[in-house]
C-alpha positions as CSV (number, residue, x, y, z in Angstrom):
1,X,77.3,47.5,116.1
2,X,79.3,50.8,115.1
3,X,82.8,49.8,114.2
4,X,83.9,53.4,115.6
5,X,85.4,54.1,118.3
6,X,85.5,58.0,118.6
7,X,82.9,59.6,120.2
8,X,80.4,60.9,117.2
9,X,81.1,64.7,117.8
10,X,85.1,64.0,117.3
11,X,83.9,62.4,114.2
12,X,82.0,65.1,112.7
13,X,84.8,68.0,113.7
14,X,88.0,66.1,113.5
15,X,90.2,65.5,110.2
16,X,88.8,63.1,107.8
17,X,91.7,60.6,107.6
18,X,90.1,59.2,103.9
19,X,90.2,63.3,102.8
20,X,94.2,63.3,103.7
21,X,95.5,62.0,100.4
22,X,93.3,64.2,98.5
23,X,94.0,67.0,101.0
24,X,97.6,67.0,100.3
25,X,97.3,66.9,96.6
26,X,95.1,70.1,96.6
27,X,97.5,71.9,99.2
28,X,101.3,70.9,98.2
29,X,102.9,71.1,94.8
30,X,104.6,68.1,94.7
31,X,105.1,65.7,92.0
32,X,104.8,65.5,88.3
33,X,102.8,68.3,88.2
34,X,104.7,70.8,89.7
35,X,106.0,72.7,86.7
36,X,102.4,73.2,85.5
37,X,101.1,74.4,88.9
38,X,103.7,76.6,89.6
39,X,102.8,78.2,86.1
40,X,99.4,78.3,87.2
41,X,100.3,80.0,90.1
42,X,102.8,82.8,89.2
43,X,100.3,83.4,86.4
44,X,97.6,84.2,88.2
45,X,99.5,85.8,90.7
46,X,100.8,88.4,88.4
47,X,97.0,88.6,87.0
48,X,96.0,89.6,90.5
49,X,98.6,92.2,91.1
50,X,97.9,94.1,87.7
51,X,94.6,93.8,89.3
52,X,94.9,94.5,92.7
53,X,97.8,97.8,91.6
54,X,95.2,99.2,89.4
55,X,92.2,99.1,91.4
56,X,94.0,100.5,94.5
57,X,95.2,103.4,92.2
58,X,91.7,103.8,90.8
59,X,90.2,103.8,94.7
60,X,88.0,101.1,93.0
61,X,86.7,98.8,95.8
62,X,85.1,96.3,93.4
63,X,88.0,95.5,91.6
64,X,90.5,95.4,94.4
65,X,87.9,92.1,95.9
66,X,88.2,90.8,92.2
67,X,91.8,90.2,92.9
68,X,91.5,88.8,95.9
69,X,89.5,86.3,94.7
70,X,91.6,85.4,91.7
71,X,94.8,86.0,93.9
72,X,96.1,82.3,94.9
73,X,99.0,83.5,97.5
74,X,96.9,82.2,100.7
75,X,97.7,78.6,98.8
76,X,101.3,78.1,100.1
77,X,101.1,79.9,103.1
78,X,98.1,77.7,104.3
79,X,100.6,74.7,103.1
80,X,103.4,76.3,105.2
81,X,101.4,76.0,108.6
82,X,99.9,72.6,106.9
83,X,103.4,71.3,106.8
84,X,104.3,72.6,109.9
85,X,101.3,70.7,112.0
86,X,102.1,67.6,109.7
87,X,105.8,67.7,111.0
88,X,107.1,67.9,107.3
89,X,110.0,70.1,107.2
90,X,111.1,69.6,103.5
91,X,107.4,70.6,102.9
92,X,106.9,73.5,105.1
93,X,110.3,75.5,103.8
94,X,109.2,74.6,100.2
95,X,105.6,76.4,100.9
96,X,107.6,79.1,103.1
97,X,109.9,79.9,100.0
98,X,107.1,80.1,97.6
99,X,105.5,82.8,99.8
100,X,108.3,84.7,99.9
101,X,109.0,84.1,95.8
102,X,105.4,85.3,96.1
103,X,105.7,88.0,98.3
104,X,109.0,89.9,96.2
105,X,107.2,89.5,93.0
106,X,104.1,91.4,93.8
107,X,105.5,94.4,95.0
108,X,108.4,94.5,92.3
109,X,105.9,93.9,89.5
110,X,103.1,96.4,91.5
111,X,106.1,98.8,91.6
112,X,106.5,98.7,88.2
113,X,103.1,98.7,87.2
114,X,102.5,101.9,88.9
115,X,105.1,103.7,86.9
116,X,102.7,103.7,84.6
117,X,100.5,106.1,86.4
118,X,101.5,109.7,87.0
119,X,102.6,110.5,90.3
120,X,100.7,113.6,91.0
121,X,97.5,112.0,91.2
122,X,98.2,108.7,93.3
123,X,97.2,110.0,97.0
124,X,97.8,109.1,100.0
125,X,95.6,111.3,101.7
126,X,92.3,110.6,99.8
127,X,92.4,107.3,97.8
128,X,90.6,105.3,100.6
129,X,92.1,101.8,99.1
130,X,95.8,103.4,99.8
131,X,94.6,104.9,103.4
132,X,93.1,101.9,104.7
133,X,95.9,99.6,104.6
134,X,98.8,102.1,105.6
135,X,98.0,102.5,109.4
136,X,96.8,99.3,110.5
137,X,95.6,98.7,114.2
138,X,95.3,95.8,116.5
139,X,91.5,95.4,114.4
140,X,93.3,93.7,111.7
141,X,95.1,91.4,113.7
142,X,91.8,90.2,115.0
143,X,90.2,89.9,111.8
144,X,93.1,88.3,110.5
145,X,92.8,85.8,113.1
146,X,89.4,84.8,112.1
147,X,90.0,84.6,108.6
148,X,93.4,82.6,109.4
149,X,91.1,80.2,111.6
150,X,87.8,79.8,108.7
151,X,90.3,79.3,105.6
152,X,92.5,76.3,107.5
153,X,88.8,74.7,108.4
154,X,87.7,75.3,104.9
155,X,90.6,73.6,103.5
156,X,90.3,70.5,105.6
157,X,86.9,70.0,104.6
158,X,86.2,68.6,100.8
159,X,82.3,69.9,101.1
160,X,83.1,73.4,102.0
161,X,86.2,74.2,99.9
162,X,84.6,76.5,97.8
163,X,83.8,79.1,100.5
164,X,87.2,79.6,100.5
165,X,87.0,82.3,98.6
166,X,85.4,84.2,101.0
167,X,88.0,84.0,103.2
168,X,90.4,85.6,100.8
169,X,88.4,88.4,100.8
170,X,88.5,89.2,104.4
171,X,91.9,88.6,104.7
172,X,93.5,90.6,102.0
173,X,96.9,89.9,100.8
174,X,97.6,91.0,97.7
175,X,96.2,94.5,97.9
176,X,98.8,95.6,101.1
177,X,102.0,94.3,98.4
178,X,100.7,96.2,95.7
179,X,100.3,99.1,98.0
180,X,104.0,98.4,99.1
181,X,104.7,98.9,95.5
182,X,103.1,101.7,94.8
183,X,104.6,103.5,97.9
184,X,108.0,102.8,96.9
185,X,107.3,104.0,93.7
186,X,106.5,107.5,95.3
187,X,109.2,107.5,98.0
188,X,106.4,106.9,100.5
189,X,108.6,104.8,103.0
190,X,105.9,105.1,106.1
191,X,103.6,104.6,103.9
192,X,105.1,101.6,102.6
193,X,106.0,100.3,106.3
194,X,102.5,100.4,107.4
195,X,101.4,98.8,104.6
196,X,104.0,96.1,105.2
197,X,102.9,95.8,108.4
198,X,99.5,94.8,107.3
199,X,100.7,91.6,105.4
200,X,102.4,90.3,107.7
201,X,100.0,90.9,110.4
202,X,97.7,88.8,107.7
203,X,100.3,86.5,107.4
204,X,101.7,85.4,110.8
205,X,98.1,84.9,111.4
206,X,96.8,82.5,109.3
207,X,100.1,80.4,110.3
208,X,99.0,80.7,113.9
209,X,95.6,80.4,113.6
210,X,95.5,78.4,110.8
211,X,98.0,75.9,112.7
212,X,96.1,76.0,115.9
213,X,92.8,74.5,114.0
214,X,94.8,72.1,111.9
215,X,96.1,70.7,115.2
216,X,92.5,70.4,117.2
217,X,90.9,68.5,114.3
218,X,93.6,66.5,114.4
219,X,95.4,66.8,111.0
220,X,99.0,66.0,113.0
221,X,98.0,62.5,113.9
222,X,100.1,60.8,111.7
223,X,103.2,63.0,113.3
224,X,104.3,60.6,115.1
225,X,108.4,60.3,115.8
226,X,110.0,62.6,118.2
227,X,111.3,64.8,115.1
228,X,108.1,65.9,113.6
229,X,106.7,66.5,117.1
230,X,109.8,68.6,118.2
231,X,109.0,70.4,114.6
232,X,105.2,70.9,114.9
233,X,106.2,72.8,118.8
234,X,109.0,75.2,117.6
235,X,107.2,76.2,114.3
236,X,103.9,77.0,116.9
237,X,106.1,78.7,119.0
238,X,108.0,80.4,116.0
239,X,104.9,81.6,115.1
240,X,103.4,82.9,118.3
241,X,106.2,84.9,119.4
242,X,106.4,86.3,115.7
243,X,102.6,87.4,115.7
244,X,103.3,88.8,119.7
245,X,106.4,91.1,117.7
246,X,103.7,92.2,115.2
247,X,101.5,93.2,117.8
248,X,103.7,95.8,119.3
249,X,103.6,98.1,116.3
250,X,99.8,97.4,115.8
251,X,99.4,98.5,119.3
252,X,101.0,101.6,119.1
253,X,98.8,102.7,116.1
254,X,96.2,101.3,117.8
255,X,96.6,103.9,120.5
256,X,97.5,106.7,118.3
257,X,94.3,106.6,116.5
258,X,92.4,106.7,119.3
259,X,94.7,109.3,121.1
260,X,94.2,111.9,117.8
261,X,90.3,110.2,117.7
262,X,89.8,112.0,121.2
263,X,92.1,114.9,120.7
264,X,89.8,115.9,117.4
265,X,86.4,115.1,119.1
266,X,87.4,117.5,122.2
267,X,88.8,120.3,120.3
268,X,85.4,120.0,118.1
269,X,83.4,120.7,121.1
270,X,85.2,123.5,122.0
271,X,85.1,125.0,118.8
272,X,81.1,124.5,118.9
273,X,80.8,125.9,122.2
274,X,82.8,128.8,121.0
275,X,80.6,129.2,117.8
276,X,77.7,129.7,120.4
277,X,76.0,132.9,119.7
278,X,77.3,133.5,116.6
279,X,75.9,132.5,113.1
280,X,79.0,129.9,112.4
281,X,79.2,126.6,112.1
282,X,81.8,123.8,112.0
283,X,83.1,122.4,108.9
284,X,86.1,120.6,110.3
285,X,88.5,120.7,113.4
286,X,91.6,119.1,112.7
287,X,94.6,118.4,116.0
288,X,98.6,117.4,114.4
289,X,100.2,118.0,116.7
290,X,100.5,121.1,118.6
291,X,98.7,122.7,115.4
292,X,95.0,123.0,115.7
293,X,93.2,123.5,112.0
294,X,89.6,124.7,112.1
295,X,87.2,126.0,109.6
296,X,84.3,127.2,110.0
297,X,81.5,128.9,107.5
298,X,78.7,131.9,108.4
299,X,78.1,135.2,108.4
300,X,79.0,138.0,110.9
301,X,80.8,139.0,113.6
302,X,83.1,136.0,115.5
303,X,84.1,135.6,118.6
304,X,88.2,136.8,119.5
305,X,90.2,133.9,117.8
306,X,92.8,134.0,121.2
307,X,89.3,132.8,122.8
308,X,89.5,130.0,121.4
309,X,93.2,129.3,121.6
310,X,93.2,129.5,125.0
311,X,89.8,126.9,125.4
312,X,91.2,124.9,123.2
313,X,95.2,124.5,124.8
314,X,93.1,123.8,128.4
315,X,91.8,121.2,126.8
316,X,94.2,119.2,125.1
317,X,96.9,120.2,127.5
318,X,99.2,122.0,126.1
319,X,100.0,125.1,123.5
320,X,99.0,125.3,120.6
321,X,98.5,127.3,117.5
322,X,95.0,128.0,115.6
323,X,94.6,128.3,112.6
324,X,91.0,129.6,111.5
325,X,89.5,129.5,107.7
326,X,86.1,131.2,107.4
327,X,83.9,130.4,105.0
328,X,81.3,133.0,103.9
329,X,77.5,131.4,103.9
330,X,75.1,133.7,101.0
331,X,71.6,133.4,101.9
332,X,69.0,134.0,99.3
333,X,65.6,133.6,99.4
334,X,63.1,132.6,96.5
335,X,60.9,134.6,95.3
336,X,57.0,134.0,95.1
337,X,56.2,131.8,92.3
């Protein structure tokens, strides 16, 4: 007869309580070791963000994933929400405060990294690794989530720990503090908000998420006494209403985009309807504001420019000022061979 007493599917989901020595060995750094592994952390840490700062400001994809991967600053945070479902409060504000030792040292050394560089060709307007993490919307938190939820199952599980990697991929940490850096560097303070942003939307995350799994497999059993139970509920708490205060900003961007989404697919379609007849096509409509930037390339006559002004201030609903950049098309035909 089975000597266990949970029902098998428990078993196979819940926390191995024979992994939980080994567990806390891989995810705190405690003990005699802790000089070394702090070493080994800063060090690769600052390896990442020379990584990670250069491969943003080359708009290299490839090598902004290669610090990811080599980036160990998902280690302590996992430990923070670790701690937190454990009911260890000595362990949870030692993980918290390496975070944030973490945090300052990436964007002061990406910074200073990126003084390196001159500023007249870092962009924010067409490096696509700057861009992408300087407006983020409510899609991040939600990947975020996931991410949060796969690396605090990975780390629980001794068979599967290497897929964590994968995990820091998706959920990008480094990258957003280098961008901080470099945006500072430039005087880009939005820039450097958004970016900001992005972290801790990462961040607050995989505490809540990560936390939430920890607790159904059942890491917390052995938090037992009234303190470590009162601890696991206010740092849960902490964290939701934390990752709610996060989502107000993301929403708002959220709703920008898709506001000056709908704004620039309307005022295309009235720029193609006004084309009609005419040997012009669109190149690019462009709405900021009450400003409405269009360009165009063909040959011929156009249509009256207040034409379109008119179509175009029906449409989005208010005034607004045109301005038109033709391009001349040449047509030349080959001659017979």
């Amino acid at each position: 007869m089975s000597l266990h007493t949970e029902p098998v599917p428990f078993t196979k989901l819940g926390f191995d309580s024979a992994y939980l020595s080994t567990f806390e060995d891989k995810t705190f750094i405690e003990g005699p070791q802790t000089a070394r592994r702090l070493t080994n952390f800063f060090t690769l840490l600052l390896l990442a963000t020379v990584i990670a700062t250069y491969g943003v400001l080359s708009n290299s994809t490839a090598t902004v994933i290669g610090a990811m991967i080599v980036a160990p600053l998902m280690g302590p945070i996992m430990a923070t929400t670790s701690a937190v479902v454990m009911g260890s409060l000595p362990r949870a504000l030692r993980a918290f405060a390496l975070t944030v030792v973490g945090i300052i040292a990436v964007i002061i050394f990406s910074y200073l990294l990126s003084w390196i560089v001159p500023s007249f060709i870092i962009s924010f307007t067409t490096n696509g690794e700057i861009t992408s993490r300087i407006n983020p919307g409510l899609l991040a938190l939600l990947t975020a989530l996931g991410a949060g939820a796969a690396g605090a199952f990975i780390v629980s599980r001794a068979e599967i720990a290497d897929a964590l990697g994968g995990v820091a991929i998706a959920i990008s940490l480094v990258p957003p503090l280098c961008v901080v850096g470099i945006s500072l560097r430039c005087g880009q303070m939005s820039a450097a908000l958004g970016s900001f942003l992005l972290f801790m939307t990462n961040f607050l995350a995989i505490l809540f998420a990560g936390g939430v799994v920890l607790v159904i497999i059942g890491l917390g059993k052995s938090a037992v006494l009234k303190e470590q139970l009162r601890l696991r509920r206010r740092g849960l708490i902490l964290f939701v209403v934390c990752l709610l205060l996060v989502t107000i900003p993301l929403s708002v961007t959220a709703y920008q985009n898709i506001t000056s989404a709908t704004e620039n697919a309307n005022a295309t379609t009235e720029v193609q309807n006004w084309l009609q007849g005419t040997s012009y096509q669109v190149d690019t409509v462009s709405v900021n504001g009450q400003v409405v930037s269009v360009t165009v390339d063909g040959t011929g006559q156009i249509k009256p420019l207040q034409q379109l002004a008119n179509q175009l201030a029906r449409t989005l609903g208010q005034p607004v000022l045109v301005n038109l950049r033709t391009i001349p098309a040449q047509n030349s035909a080959s001659q017979s061979p």
